[in-house]
C-alpha positions in Angstrom: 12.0 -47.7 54.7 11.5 -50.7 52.4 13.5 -51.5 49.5 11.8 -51.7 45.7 11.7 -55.4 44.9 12.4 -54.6 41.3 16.1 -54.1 42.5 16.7 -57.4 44.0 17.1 -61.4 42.9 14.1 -63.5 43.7 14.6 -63.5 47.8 13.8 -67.0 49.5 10.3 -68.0 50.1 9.1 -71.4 51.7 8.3 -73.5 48.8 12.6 -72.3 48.0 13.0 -73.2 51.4 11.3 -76.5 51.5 13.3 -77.5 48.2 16.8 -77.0 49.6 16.1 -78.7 52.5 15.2 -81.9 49.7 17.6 -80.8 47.8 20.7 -81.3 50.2 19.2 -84.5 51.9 21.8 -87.1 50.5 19.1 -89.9 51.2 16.6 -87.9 49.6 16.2 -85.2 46.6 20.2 -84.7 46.0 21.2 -81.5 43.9 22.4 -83.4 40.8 18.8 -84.7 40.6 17.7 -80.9 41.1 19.5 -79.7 38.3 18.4 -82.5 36.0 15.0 -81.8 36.8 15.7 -77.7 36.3 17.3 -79.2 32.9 14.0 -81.3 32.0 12.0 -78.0 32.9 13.8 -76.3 30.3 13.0 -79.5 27.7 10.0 -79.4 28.2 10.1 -75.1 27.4 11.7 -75.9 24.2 9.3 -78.1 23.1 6.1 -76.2 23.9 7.4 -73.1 22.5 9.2 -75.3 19.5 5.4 -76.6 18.7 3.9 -73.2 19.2 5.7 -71.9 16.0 6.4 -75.2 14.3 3.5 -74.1 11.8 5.3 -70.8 10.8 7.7 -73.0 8.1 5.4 -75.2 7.0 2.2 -73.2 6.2 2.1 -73.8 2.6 2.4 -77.6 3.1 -0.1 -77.6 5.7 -2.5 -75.7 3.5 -2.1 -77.9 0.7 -2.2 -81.1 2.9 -5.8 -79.7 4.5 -6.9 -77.6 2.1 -7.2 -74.6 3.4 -5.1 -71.1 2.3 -1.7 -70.2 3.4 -3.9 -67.3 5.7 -6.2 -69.4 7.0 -2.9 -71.9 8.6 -1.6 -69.2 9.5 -3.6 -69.3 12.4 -3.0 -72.5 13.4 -0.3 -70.1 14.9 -2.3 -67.2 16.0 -4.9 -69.1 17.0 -3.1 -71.2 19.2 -1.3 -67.9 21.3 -4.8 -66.7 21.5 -6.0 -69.7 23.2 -2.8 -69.7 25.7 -3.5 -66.3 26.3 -7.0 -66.7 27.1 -6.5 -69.6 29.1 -3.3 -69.4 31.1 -4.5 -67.5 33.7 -8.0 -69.0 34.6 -6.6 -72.3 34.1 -3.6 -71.8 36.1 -5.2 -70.4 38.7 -7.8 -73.4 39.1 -5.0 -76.1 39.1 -3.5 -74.5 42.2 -4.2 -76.5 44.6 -2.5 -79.8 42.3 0.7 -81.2 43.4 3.0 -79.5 41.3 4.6 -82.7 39.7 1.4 -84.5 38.6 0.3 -81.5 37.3 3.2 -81.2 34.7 2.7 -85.1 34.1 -1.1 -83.9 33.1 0.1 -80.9 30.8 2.6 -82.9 29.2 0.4 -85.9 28.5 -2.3 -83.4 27.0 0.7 -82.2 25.5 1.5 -85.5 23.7 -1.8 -86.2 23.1 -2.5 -83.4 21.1 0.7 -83.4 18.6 -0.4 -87.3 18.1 -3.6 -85.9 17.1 -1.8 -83.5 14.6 0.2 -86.6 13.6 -3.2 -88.0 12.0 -5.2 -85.1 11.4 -6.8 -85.6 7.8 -8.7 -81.9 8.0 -8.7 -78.5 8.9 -10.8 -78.8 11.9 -8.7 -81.8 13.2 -5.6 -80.1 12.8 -7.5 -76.9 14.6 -8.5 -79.4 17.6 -5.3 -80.5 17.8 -3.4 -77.4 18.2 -6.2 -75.7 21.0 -5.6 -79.0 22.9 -1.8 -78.8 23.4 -2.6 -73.9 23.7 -4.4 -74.9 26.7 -1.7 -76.9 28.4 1.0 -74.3 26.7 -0.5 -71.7 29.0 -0.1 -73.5 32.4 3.0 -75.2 31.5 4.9 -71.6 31.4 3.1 -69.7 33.6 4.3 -73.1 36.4 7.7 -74.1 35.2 9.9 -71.0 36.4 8.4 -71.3 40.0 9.0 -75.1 40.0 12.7 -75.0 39.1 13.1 -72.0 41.7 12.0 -74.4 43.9 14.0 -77.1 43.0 17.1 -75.2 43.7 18.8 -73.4 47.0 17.8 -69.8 47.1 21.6 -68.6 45.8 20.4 -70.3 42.3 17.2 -69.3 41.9 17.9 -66.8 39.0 20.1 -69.3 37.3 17.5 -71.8 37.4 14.9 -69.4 36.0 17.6 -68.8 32.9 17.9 -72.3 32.3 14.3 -72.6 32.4 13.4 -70.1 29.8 16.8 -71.2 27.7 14.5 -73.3 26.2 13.1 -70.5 24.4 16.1 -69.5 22.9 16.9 -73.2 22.1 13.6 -73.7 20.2 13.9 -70.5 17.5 17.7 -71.3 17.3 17.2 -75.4 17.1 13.9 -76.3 17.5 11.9 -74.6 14.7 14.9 -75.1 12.2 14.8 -78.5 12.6 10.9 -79.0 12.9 10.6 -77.2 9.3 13.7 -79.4 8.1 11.9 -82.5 8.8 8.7 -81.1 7.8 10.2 -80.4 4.3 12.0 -83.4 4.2 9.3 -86.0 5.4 6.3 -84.3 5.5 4.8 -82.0 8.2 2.9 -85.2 9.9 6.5 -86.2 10.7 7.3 -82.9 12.4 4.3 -82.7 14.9 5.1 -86.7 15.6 8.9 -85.9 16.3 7.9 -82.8 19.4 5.6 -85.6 20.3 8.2 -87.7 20.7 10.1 -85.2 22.7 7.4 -84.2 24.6 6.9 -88.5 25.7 10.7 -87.5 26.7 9.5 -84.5 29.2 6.5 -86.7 30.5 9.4 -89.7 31.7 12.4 -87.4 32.9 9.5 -85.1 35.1 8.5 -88.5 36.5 11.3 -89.9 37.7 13.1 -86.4 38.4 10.7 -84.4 40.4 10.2 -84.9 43.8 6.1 -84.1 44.9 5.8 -80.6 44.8 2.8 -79.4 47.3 0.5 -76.8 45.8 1.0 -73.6 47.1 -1.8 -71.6 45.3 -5.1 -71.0 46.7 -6.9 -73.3 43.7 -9.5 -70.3 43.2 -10.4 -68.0 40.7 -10.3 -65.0 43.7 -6.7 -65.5 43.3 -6.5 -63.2 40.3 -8.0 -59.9 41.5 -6.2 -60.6 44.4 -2.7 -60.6 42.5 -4.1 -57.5 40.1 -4.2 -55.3 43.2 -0.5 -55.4 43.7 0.5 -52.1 41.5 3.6 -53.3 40.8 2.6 -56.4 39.2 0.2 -54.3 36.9 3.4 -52.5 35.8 5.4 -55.6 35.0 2.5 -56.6 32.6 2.2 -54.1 31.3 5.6 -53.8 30.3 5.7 -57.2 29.2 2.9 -56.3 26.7 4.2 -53.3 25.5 7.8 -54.9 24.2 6.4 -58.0 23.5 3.6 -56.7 20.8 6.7 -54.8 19.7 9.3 -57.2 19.3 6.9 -59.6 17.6 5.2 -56.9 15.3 8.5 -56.3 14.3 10.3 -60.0 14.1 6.8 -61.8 12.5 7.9 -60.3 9.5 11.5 -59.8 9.7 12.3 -62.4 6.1 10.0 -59.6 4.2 12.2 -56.6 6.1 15.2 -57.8 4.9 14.5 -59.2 1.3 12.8 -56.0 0.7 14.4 -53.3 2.4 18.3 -54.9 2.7 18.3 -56.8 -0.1 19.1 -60.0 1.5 18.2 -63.0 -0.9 15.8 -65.6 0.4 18.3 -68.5 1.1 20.0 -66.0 3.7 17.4 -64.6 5.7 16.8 -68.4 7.0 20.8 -67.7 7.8 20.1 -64.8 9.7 17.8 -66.1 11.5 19.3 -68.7 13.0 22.4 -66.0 13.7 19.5 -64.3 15.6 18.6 -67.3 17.5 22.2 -68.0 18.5 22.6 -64.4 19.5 19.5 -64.9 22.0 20.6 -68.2 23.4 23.6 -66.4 24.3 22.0 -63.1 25.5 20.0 -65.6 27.3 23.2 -67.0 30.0 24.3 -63.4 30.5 21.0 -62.1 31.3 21.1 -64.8 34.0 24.4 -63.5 35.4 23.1 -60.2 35.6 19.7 -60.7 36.8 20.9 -61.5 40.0 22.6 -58.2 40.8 19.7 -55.7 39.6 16.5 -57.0 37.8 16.1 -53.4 37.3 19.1 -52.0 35.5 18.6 -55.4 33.4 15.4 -54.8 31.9 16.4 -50.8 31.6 19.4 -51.5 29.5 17.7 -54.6 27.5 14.7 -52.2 26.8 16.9 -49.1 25.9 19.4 -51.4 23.5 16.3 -53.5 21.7 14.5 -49.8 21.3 18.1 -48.0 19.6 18.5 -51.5 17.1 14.6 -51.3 15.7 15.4 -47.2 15.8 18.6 -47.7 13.9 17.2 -50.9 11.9 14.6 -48.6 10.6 17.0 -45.8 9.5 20.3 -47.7 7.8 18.3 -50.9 7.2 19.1 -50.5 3.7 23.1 -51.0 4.5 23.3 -55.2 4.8 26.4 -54.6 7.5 24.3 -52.6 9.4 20.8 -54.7 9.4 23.0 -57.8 10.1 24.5 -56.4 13.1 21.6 -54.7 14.4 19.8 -57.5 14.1 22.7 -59.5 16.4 22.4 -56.9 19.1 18.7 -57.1 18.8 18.9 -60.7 19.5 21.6 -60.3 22.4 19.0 -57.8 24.0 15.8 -59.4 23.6 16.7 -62.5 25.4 17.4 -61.0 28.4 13.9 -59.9 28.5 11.7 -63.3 29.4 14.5 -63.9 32.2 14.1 -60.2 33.5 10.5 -60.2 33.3 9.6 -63.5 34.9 11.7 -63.1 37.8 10.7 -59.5 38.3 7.0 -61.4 38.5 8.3 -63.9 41.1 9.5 -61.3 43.1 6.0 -59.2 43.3 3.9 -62.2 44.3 5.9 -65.0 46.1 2.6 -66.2 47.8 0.9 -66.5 44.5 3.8 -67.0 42.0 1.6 -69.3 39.8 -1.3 -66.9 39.2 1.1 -63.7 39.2 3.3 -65.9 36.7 -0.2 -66.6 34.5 -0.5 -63.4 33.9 2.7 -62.5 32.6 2.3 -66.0 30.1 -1.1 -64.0 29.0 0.2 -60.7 28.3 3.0 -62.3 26.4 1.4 -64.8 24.1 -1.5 -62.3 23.6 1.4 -60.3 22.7 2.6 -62.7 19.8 -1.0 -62.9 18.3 -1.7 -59.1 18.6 2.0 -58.4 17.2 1.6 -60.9 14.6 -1.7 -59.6 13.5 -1.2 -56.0 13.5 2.2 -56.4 11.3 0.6 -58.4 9.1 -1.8 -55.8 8.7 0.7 -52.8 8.5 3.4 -55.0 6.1 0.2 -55.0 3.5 -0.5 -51.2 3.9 1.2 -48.7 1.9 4.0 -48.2 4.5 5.5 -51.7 4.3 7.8 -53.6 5.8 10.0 -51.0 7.3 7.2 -49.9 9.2 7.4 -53.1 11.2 10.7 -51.8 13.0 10.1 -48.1 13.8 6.1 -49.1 15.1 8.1 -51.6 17.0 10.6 -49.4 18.0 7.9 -47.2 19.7 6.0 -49.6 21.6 9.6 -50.6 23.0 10.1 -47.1 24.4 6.6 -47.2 26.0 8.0 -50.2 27.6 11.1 -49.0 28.7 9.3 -45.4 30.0 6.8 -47.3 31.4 9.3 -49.2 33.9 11.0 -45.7 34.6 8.0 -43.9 35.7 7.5 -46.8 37.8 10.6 -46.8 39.7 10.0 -43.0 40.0 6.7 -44.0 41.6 8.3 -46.7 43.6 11.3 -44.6 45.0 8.9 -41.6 45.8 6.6 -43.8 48.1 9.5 -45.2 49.8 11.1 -41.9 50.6 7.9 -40.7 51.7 
């Protein structure tokens, strides 16, 4: 009888192997060095994801500086997850046979390149060019980083490492967009896409002189997809992640119109709240690492099942400011332990092809954001409004979260069998 592997930590495979043994050589790769590269990993998160929404607080200045309409920016952001998804797979999947160090040196030089671009861009199409440039090294950069700092690390801190990792997620709505729109405001939103360039350049030296060479361990071919969509299991965890992610950012997209309309919350506070948000999911963030570890499963059942009762409730008392501001904290506490959950789960299903399994996950997610961002744009201009948002959200949440129980049902039948 075998044991589900949605029950267990990220167990030891030889690229982890091959890493500690670096790791603990004192003449070699020493674990300070590790960490600081685990640390850069997570810089370099933040500033992907930073620049991935960096748009969202400056559309109107954009539009006015290439003018175009506050829509048509709008997809600078859209647009961009679209790309990622599209891309992060296929793309991924082709790289795998490049050292994995000079192949984050490439991503993050495309990376720098393309926010330079934005730096100068005079037009709509520019800017456009700019932005697919820096989607299509978004995509691989994600769906690579988590297995790199796994690997980085002795087997005991793999799930750490994997929450450090995706920290920078957290990081960027509670730091990095804040302070992109500040400066954007402040000096103009050339001056924003130059400054993640800036950190990017940052990323690009710290992974050089930080990473050791990291040998390929994918099979460089596109046969490695269907190979990884066979494994039922992995099929489940995307779908999952699709599920609560087009819920989460139906719902969150259009949160500022949720709580000025329906709670009453003036403007000047929602940007308040959202930062409280942000802080709630760095945190949420650090303790979904400490729990990861014991059970990936009761994790992502308890995250799923608290995220889906705060949009339920957020939809019925949303009108009561004490309880939208709360609910909204829990929702933030919850949420964030969902990217940590969901990517280790993923490492666990397909250690010989953690890249490409990995890939797909980054798909379904920033598909996710477009097709979330989309559809509530769509439903927040209908007759039901913004409240909507949250109980559609709410739903799609619970599909998730029945969608992982059937499947440990599923799992637990064919092992007592």
């Amino acid at each position: 009888m075998t044991q589900s592997t949605l029950s267990h930590a990220p167990e030891t495979d030889s690229g982890v192997k091959r890493a500690a043994s670096v790791a603990t050589d004192p003449v070699g790769y020493s674990p300070l060095r590790a960490w600081l590269a685990v640390f850069a990993l997570a810089l370099g998160t933040f500033s992907f994801v930073t620049t991935e929404t960096l748009p969202i607080g400056l559309l109107p200045s954009i539009g006015a500086g290439v003018d175009v309409s506050v829509g048509t920016a709008g997809f600078l952001v859209t647009g961009f997850a679209a790309v990622a998804a599209i891309t992060a797979a296929p793309l991924t999947t082709l790289c795998g046979r490049v050292d994995r160090k000079w192949l984050l040196a490439a991503l993050l030089v495309a990376y720098v390149i393309g926010n330079l671009l934005a730096t100068v861009a005079s037009s709509y199409a520019m800017l456009l060019v700019a932005r697919i440039v820096v989607a299509l090294a978004h995509g691989v950069f994600w769906s690579i980083a988590a297995a790199i700092a796994v690997r980085l690390v002795p087997e005991r801190h793999a799930v750490r490492s994997t929450a450090i990792v995706l920290g920078g997620i957290s990081l960027a709505s509670v730091l990095g967009v804040p302070l992109g729109t500040m400066i954007g405001q402040h000096s103009g939103w050339h001056t924003a896409f130059a400054a993640v360039a800036a950190v990017g350049f940052v990323v690009l030296v710290a992974v050089l002189f930080l990473l050791p060479g990291l040998p390929a361990q994918g099979s460089g071919s596109l046969a490695a997809l269907p190979r990884v969509l066979r494994n039922g299991r992995l099929r489940t965890a995307v779908a999952v992640t699709a599920l609560v992610m087009i819920g989460h950012f139906l719902a969150f997209t259009y949160i500022a119109p949720y709580l000025e309309d329906i709670t009453g919350i003036s403007e000047g506070m929602v940007g308040v709240l959202l930062l409280v948000f942000g802080v709630a999911g760095f945190a949420g963030n650090f303790i979904a690492g400490a729990v990861v570890g014991r059970s990936v499963r009761a994790t992502l059942l308890g995250a799923l099942a608290v995220m889906t009762a705060s949009l339920v409730l957020l939809w019925a008392f949303g009108d009561s400011k004490a309880a939208a501001v709360t609910l909204l904290i829990v929702w933030g506490l919850a949420f964030a332990a969902l990217p940590v959950g969901l990517q280790t789960w993923v490492l666990e299903l397909a250690k010989e092809e953690s890249d490409a399994a990995s890939s797909l996950y980054v798909a379904a997610f920033n598909g996710a954001i477009a097709i979330g961002s989309l559809v509530g744009g769509l439903i927040v201009d209908s007759s039901a409004g913004p409240r909507a948002v949250t109980a559609i959200g709410a739903a799609l949440a619970a599909c998730a979260l029945l969608t992982l129980v059937l499947a440990g049902r599923g799992t637990r039948s064919t092992e007592n069998a």
